[in-house]
N, CA, C and O atoms as a GROMACS GRO file, in nm:
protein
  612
    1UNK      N    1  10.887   2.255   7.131
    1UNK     CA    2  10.924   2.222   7.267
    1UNK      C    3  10.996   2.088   7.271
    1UNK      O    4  10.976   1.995   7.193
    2UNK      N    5  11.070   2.090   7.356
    2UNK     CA    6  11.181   1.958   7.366
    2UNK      C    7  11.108   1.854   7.504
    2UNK      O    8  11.094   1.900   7.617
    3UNK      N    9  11.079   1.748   7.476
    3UNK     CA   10  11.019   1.735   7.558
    3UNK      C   11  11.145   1.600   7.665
    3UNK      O   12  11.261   1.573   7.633
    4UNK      N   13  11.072   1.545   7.780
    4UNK     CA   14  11.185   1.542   7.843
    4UNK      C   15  11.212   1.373   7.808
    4UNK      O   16  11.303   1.318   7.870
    5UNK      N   17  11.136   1.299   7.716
    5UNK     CA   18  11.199   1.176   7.677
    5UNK      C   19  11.294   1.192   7.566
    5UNK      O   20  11.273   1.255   7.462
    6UNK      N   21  11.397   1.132   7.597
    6UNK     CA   22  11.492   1.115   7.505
    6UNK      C   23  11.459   1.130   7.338
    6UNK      O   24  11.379   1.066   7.270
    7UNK      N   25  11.539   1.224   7.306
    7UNK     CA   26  11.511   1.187   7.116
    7UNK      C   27  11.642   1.236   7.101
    7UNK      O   28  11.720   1.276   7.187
    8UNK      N   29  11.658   1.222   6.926
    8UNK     CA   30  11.772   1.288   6.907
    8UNK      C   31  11.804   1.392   6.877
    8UNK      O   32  11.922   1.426   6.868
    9UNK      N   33  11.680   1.483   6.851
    9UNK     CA   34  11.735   1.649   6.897
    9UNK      C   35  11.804   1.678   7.048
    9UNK      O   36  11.913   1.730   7.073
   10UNK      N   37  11.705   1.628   7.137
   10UNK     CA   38  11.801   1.632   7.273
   10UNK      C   39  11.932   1.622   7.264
   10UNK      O   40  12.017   1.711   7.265
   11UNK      N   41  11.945   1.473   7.252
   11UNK     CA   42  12.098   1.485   7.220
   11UNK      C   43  12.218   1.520   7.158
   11UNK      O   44  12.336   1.523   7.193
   12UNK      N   45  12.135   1.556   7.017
   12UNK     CA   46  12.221   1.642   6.968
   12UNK      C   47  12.234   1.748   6.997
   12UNK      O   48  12.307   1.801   6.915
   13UNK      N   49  12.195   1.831   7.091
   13UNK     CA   50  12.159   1.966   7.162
   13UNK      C   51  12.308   1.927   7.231
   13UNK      O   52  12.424   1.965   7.212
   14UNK      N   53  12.246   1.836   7.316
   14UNK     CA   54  12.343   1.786   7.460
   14UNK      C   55  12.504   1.823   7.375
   14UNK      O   56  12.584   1.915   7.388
   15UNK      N   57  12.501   1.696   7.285
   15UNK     CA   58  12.672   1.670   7.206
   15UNK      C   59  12.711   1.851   7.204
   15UNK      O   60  12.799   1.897   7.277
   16UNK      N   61  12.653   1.912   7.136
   16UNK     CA   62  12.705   1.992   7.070
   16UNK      C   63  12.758   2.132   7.176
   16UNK      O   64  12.854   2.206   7.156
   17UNK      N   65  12.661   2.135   7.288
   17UNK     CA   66  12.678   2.214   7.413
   17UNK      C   67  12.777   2.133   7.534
   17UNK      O   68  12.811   2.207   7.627
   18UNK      N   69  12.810   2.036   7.540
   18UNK     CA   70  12.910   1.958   7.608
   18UNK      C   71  12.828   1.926   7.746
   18UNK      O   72  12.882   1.913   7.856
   19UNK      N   73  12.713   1.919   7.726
   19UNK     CA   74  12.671   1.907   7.870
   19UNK      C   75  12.622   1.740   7.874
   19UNK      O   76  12.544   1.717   7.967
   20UNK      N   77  12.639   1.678   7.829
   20UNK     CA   78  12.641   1.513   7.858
   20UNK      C   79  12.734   1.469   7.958
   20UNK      O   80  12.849   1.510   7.967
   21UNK      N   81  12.684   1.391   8.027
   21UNK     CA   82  12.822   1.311   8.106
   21UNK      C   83  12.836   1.195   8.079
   21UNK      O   84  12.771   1.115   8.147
   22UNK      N   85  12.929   1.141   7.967
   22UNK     CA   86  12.873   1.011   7.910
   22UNK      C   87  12.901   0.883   8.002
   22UNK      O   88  12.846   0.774   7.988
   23UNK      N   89  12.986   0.913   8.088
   23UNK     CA   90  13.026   0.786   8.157
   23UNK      C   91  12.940   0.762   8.291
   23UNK      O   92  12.984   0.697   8.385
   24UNK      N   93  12.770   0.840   8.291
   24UNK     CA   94  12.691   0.832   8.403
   24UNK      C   95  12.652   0.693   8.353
   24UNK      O   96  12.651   0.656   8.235
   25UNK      N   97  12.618   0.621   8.465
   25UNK     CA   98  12.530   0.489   8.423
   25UNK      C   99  12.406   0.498   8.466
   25UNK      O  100  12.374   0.522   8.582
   26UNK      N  101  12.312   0.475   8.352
   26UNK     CA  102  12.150   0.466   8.335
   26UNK      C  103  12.092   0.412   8.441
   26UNK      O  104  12.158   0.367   8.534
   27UNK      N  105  11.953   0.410   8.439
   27UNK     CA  106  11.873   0.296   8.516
   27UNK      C  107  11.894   0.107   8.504
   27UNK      O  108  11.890   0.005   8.574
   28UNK      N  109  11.913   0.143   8.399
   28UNK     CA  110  11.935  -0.022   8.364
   28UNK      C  111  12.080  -0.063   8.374
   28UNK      O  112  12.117  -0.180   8.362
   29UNK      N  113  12.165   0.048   8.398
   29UNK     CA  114  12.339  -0.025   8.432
   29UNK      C  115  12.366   0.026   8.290
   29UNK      O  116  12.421   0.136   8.293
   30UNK      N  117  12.347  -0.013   8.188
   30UNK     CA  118  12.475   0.053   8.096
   30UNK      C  119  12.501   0.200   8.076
   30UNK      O  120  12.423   0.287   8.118
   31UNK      N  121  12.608   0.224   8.014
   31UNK     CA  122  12.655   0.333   8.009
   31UNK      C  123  12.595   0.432   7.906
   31UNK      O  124  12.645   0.406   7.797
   32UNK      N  125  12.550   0.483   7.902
   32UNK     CA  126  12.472   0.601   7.823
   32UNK      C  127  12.596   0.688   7.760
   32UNK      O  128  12.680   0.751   7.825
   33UNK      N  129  12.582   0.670   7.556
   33UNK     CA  130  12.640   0.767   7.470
   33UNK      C  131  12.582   0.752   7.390
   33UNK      O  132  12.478   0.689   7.375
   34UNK      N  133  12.678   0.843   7.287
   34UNK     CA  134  12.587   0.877   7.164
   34UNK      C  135  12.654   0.748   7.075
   34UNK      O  136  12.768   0.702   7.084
   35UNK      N  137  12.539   0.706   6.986
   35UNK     CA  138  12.560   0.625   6.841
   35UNK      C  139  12.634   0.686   6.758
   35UNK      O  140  12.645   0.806   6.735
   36UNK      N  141  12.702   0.561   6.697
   36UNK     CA  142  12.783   0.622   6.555
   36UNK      C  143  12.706   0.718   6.461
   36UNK      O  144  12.757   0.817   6.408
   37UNK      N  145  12.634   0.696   6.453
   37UNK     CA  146  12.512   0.752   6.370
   37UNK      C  147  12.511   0.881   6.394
   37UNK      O  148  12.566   0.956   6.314
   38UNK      N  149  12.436   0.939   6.535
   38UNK     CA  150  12.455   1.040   6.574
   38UNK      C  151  12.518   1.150   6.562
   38UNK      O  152  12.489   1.266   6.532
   39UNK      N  153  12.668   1.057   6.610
   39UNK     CA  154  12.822   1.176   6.584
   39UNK      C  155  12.814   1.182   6.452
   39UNK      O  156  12.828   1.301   6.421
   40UNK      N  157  12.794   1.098   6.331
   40UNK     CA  158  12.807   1.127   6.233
   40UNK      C  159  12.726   1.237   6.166
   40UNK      O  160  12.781   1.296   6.073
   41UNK      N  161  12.601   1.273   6.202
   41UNK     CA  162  12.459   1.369   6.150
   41UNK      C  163  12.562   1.480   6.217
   41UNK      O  164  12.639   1.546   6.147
   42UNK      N  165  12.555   1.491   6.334
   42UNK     CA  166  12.604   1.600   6.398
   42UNK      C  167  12.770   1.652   6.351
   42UNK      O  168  12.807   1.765   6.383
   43UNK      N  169  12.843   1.577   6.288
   43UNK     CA  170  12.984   1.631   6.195
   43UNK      C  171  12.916   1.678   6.086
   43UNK      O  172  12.944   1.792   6.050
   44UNK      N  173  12.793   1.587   5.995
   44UNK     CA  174  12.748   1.636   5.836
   44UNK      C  175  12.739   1.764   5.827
   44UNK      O  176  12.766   1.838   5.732
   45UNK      N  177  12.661   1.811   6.030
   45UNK     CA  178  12.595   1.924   6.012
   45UNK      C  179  12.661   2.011   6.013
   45UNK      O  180  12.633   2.110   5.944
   46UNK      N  181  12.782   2.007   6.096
   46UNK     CA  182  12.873   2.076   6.104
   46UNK      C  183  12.956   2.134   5.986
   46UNK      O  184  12.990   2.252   5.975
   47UNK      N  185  12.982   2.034   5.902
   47UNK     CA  186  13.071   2.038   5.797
   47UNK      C  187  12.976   2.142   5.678
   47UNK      O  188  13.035   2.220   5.602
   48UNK      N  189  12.841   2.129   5.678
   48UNK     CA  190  12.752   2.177   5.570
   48UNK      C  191  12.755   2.335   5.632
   48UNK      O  192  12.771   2.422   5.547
   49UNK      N  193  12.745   2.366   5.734
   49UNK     CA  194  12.759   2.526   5.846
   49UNK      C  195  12.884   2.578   5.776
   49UNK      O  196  12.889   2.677   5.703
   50UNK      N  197  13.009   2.476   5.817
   50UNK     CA  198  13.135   2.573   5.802
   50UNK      C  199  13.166   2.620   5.657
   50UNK      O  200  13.228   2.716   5.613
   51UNK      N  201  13.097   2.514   5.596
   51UNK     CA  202  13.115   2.536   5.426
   51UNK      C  203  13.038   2.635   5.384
   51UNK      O  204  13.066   2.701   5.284
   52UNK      N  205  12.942   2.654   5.449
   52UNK     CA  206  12.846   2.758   5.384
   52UNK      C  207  12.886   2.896   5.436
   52UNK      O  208  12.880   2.992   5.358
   53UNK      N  209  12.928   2.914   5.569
   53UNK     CA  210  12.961   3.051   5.572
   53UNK      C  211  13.090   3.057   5.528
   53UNK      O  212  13.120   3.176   5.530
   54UNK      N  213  13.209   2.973   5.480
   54UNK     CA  214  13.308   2.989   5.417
   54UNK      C  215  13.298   3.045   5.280
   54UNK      O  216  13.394   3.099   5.225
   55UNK      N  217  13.176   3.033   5.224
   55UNK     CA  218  13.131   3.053   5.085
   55UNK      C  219  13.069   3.200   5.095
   55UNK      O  220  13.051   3.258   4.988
   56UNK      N  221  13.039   3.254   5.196
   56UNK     CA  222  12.964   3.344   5.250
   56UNK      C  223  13.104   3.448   5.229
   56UNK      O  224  13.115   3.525   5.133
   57UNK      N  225  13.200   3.434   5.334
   57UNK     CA  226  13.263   3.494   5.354
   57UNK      C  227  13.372   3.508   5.229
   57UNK      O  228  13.384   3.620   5.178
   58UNK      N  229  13.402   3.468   5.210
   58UNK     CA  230  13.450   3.461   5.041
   58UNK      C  231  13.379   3.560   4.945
   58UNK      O  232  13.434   3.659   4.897
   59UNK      N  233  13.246   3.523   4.919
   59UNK     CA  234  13.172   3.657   4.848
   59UNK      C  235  13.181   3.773   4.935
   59UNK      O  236  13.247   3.858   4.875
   60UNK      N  237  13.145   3.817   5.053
   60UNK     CA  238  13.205   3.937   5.107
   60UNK      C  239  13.354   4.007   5.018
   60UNK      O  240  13.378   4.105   4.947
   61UNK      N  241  13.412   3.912   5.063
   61UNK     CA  242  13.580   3.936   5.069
   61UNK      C  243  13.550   3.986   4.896
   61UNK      O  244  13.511   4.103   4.900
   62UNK      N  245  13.555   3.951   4.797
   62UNK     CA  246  13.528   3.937   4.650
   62UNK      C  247  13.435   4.070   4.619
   62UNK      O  248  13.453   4.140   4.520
   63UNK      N  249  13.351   4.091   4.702
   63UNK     CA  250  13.261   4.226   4.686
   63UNK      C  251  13.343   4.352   4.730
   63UNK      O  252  13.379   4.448   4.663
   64UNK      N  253  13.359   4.325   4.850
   64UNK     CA  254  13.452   4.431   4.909
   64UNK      C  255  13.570   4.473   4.806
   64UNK      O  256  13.600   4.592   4.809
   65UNK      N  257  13.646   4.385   4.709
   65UNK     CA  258  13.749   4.423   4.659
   65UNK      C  259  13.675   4.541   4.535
   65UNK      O  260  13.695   4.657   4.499
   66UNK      N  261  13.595   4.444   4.506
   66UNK     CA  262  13.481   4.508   4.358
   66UNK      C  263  13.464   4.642   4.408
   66UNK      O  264  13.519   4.728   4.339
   67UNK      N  265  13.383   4.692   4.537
   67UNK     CA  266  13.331   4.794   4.551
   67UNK      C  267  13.486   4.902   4.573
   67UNK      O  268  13.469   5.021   4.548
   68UNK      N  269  13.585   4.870   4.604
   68UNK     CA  270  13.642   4.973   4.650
   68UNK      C  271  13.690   5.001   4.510
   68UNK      O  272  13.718   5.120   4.494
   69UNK      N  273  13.714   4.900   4.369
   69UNK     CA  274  13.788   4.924   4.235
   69UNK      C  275  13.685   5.014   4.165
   69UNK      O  276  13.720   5.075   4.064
   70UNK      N  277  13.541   5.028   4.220
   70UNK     CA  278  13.440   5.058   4.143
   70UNK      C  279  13.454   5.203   4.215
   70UNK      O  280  13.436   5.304   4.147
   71UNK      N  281  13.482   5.210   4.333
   71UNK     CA  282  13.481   5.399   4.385
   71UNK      C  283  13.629   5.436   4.336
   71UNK      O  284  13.659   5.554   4.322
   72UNK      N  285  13.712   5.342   4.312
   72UNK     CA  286  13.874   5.394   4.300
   72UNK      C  287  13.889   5.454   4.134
   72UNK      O  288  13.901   5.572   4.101
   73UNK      N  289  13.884   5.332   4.042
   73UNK     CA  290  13.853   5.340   3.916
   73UNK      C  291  13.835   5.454   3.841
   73UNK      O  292  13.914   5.501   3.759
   74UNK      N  293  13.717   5.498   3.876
   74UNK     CA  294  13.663   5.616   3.781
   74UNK      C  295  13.765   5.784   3.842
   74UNK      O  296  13.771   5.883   3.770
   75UNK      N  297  13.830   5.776   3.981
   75UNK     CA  298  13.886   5.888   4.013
   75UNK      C  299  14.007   5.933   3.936
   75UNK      O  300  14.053   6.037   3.889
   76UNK      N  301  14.049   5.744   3.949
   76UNK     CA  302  14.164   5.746   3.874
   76UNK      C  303  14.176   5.785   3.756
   76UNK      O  304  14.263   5.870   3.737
   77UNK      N  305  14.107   5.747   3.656
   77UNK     CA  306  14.084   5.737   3.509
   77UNK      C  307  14.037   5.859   3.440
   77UNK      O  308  14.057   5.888   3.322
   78UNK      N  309  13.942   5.961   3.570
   78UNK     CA  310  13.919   6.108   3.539
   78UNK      C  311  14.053   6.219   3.577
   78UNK      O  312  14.074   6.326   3.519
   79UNK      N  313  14.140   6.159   3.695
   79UNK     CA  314  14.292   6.223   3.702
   79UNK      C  315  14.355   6.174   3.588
   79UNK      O  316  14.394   6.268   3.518
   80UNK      N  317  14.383   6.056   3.537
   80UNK     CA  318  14.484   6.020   3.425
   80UNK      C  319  14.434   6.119   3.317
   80UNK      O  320  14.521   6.196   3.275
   81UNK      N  321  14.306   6.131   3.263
   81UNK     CA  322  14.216   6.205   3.093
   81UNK      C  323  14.275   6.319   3.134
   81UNK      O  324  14.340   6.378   3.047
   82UNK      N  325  14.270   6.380   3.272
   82UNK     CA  326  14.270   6.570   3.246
   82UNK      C  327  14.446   6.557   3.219
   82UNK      O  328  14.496   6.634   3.137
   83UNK      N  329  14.526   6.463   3.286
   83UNK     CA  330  14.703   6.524   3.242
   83UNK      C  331  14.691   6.465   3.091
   83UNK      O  332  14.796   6.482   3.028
   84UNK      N  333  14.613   6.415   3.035
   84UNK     CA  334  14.641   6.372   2.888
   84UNK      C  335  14.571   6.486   2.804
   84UNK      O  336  14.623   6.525   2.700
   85UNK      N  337  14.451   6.539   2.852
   85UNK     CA  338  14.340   6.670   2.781
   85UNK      C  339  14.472   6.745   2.849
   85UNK      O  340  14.540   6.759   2.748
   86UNK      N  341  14.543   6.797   2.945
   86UNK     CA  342  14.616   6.892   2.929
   86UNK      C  343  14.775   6.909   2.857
   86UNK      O  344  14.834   7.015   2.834
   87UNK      N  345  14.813   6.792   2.834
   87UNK     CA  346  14.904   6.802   2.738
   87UNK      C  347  14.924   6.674   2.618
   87UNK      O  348  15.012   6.589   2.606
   88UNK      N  349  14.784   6.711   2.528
   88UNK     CA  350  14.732   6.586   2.429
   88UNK      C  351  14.870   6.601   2.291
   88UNK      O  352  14.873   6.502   2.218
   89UNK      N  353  14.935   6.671   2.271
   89UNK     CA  354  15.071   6.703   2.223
   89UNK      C  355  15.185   6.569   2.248
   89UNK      O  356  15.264   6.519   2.168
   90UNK      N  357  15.170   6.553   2.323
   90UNK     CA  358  15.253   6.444   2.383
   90UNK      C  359  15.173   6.319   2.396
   90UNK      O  360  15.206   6.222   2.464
   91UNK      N  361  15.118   6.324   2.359
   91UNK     CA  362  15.039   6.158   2.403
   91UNK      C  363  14.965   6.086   2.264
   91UNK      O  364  14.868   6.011   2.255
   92UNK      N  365  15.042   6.133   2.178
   92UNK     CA  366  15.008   6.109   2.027
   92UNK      C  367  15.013   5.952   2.036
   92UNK      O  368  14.936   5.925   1.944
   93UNK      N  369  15.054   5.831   2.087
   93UNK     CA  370  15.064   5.702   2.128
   93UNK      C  371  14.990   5.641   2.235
   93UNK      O  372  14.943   5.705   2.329
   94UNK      N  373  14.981   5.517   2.221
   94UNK     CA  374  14.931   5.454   2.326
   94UNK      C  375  15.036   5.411   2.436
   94UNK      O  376  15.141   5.358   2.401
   95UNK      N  377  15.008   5.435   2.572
   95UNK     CA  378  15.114   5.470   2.687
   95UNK      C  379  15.043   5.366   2.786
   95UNK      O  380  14.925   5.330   2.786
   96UNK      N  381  15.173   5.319   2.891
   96UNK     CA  382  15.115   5.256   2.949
   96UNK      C  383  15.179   5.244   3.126
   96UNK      O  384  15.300   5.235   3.147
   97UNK      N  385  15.100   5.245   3.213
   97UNK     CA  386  15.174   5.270   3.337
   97UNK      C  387  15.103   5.234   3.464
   97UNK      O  388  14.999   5.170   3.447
   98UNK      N  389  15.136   5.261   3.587
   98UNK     CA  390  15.125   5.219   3.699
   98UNK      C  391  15.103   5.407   3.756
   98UNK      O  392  15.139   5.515   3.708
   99UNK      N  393  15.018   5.363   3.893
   99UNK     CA  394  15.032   5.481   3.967
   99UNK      C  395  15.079   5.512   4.104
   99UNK      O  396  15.039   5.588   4.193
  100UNK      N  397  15.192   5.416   4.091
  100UNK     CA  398  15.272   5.410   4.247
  100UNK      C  399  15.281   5.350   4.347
  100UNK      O  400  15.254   5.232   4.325
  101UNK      N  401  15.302   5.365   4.438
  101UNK     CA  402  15.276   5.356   4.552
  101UNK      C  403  15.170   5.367   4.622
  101UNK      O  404  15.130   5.285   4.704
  102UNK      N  405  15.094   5.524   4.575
  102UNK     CA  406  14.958   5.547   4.621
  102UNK      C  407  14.853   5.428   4.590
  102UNK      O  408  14.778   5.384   4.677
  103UNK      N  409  14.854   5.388   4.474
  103UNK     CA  410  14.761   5.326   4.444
  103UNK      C  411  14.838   5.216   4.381
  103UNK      O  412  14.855   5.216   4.259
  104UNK      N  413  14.903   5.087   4.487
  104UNK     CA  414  14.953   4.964   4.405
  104UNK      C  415  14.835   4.843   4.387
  104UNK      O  416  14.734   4.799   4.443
  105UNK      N  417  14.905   4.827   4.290
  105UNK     CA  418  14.832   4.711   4.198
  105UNK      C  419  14.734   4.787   4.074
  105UNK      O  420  14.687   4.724   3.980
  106UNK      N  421  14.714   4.924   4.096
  106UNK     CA  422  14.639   4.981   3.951
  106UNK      C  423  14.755   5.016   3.840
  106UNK      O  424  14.866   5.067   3.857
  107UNK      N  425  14.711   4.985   3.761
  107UNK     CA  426  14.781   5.029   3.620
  107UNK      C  427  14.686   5.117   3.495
  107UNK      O  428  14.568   5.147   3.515
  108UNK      N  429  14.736   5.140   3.405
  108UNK     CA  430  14.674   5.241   3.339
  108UNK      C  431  14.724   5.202   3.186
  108UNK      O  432  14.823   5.141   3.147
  109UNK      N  433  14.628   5.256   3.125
  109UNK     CA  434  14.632   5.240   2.973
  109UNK      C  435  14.597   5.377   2.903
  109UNK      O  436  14.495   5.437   2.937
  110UNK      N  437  14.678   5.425   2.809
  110UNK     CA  438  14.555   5.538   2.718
  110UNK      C  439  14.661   5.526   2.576
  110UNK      O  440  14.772   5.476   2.556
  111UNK      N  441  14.547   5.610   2.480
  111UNK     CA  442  14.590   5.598   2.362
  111UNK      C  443  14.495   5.742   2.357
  111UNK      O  444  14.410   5.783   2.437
  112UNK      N  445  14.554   5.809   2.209
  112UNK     CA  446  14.526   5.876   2.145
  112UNK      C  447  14.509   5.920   1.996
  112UNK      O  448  14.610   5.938   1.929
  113UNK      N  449  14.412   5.935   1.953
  113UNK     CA  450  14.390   5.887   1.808
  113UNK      C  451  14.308   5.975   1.721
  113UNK      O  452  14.222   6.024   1.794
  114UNK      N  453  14.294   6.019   1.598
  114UNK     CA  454  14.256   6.092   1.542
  114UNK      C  455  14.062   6.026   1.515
  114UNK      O  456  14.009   5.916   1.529
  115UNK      N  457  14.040   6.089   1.496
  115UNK     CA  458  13.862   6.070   1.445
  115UNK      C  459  13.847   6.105   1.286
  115UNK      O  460  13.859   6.204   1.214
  116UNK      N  461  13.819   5.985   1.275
  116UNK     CA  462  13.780   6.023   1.100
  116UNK      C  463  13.611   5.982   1.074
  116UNK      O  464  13.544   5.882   1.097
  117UNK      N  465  13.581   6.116   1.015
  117UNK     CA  466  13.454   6.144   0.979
  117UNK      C  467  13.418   6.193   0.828
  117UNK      O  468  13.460   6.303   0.794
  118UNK      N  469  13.356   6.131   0.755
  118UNK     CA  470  13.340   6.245   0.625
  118UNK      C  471  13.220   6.354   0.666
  118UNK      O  472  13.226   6.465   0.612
  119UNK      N  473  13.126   6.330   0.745
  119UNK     CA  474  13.026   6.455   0.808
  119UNK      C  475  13.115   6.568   0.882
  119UNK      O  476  13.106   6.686   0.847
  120UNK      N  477  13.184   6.535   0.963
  120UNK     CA  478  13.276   6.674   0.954
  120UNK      C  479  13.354   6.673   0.876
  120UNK      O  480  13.438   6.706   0.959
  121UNK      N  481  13.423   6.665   0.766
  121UNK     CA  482  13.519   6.723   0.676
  121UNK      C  483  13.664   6.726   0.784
  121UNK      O  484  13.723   6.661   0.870
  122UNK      N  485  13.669   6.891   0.683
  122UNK     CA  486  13.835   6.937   0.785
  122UNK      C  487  13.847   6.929   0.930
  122UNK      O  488  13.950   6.911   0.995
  123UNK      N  489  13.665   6.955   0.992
  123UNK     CA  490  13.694   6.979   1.143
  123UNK      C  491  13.747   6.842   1.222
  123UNK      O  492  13.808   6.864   1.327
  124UNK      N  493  13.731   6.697   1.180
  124UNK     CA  494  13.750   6.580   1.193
  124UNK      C  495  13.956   6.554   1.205
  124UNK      O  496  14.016   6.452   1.239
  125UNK      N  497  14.003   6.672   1.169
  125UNK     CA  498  14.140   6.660   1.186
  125UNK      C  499  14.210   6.706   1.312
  125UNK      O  500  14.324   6.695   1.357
  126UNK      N  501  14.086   6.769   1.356
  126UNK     CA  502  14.138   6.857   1.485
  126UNK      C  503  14.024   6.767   1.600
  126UNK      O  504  14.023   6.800   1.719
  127UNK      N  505  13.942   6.663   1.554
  127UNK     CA  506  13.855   6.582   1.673
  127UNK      C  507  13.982   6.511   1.730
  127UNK      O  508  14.084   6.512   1.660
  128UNK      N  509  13.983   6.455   1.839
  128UNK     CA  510  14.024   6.318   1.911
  128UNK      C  511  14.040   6.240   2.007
  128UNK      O  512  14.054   6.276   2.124
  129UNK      N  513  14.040   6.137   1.971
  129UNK     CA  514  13.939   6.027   2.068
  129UNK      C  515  14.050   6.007   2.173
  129UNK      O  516  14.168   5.988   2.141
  130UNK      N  517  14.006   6.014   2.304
  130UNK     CA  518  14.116   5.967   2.395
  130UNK      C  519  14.024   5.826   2.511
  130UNK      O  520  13.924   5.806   2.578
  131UNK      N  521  14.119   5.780   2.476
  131UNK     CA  522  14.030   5.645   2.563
  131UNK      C  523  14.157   5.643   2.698
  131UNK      O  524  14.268   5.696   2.701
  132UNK      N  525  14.097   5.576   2.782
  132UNK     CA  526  14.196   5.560   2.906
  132UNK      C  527  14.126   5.439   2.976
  132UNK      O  528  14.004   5.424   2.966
  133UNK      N  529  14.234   5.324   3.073
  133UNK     CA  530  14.188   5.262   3.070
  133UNK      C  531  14.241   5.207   3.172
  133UNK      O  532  14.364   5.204   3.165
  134UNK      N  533  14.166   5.130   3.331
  134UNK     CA  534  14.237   5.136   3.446
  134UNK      C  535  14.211   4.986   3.477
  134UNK      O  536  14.104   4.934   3.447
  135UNK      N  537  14.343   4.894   3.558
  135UNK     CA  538  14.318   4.829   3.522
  135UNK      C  539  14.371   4.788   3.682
  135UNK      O  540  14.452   4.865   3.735
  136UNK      N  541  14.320   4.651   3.766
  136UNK     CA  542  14.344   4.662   3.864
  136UNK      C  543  14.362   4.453   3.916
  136UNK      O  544  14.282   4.363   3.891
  137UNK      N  545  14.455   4.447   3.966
  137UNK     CA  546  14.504   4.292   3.989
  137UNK      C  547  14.527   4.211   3.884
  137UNK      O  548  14.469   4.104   3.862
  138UNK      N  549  14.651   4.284   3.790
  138UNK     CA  550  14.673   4.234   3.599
  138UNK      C  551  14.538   4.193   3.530
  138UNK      O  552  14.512   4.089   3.468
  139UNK      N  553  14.455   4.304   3.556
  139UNK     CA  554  14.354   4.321   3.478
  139UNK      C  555  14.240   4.216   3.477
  139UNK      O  556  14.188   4.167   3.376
  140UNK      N  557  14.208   4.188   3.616
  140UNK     CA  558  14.106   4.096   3.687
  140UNK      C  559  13.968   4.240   3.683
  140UNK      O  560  13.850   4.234   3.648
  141UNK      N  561  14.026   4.320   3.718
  141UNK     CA  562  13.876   4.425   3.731
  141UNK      C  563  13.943   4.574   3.565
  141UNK      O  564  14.054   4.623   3.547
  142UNK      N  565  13.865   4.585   3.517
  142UNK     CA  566  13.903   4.692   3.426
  142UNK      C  567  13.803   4.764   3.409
  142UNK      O  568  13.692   4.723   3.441
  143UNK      N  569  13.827   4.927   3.339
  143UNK     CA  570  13.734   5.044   3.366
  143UNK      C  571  13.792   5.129   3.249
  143UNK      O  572  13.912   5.151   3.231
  144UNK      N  573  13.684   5.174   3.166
  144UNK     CA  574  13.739   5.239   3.077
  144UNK      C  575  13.651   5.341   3.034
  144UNK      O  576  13.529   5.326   3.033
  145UNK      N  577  13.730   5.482   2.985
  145UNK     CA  578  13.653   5.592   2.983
  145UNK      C  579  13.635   5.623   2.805
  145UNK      O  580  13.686   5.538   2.732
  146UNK      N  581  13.595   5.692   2.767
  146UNK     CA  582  13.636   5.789   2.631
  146UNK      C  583  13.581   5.888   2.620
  146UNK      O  584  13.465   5.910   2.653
  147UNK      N  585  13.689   5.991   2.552
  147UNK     CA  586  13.640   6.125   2.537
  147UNK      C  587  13.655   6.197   2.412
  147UNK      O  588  13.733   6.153   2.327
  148UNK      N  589  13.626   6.244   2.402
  148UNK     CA  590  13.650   6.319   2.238
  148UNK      C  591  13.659   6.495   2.246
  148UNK      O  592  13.583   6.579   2.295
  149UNK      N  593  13.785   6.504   2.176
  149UNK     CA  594  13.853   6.686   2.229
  149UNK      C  595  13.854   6.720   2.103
  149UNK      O  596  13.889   6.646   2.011
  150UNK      N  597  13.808   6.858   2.093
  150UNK     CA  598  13.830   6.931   1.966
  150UNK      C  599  13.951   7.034   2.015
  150UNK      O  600  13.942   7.106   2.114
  151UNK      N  601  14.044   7.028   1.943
  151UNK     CA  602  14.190   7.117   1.953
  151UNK      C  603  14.132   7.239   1.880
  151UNK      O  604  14.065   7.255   1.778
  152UNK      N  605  14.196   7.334   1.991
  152UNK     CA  606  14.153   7.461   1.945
  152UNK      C  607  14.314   7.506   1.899
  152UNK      O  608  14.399   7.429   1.943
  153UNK      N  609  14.353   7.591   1.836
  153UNK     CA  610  14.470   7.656   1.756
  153UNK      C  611  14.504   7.806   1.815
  153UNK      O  612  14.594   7.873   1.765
   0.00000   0.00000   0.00000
């Protein structure tokens, strides 16, 4: 409870809601304001508020980007594997690209590569590894898959 003698929660209440009238004169004749002091606690406090939800809002902003690369990412990277599993003939190299318009600022990576095993033998000629790899604000967030295809004849 605020009680009704002066302190400086009151007044800092008062400052901050504009309801002071500083140029009323007191009982005793002088003019009633706030101390240097005062205005000063009441800017610290201010300044420590705006900074903190600035810091606040910043991690939002920073999450929000994360969460949408983290639902975007994996759609992408499972569309890029199936046009590479459907024509792995052509993608004997590591390739590298963008996906438009639809999706600016993602880029893409894949390679394709043989699997060498001596536990499979001959079948190890027909394994291979396809990695793909998505990459989003020159590769501030990255996502990467791998798969392994046995070529049928």
């Amino acid at each position: 409870m605020i009680e009704k003698s002066p302190c400086l929660w009151k007044r800092f209440c008062l400052l901050l809601h504009g309801l002071r009238n500083m140029s009323k004169p007191s009982d005793n004749g002088k003019n009633e304001g706030f101390t240097l002091l005062e205005v000063m606690i009441a800017f610290s406090i201010i300044a420590i508020v705006i900074t903190t939800l600035w810091g606040l809002h910043s991690k939002t902003v920073y999450l929000n980007l994360n969460s949408q690369f983290d639902t975007q990412a994996p759609f992408l990277a499972e569309v890029k594997m199936a046009q590479i599993v459907e024509n792995i003939e052509k993608y004997q190299e590591a390739e590298e690209g963008d996906f438009g318009e639809d999706f600016p600022g993602y880029a893409w990576q894949s390679s394709v590569s043989n699997v060498e095993s001596e536990t499979l033998g001959d079948l190890s000629e027909k394994l291979k590894k396809i990695e793909v790899t998505i990459g989003f604000n020159d590769g501030e967030f990255n996502y990467s898959i791998i798969s392994y295809r046995l070529l049928q004849e």
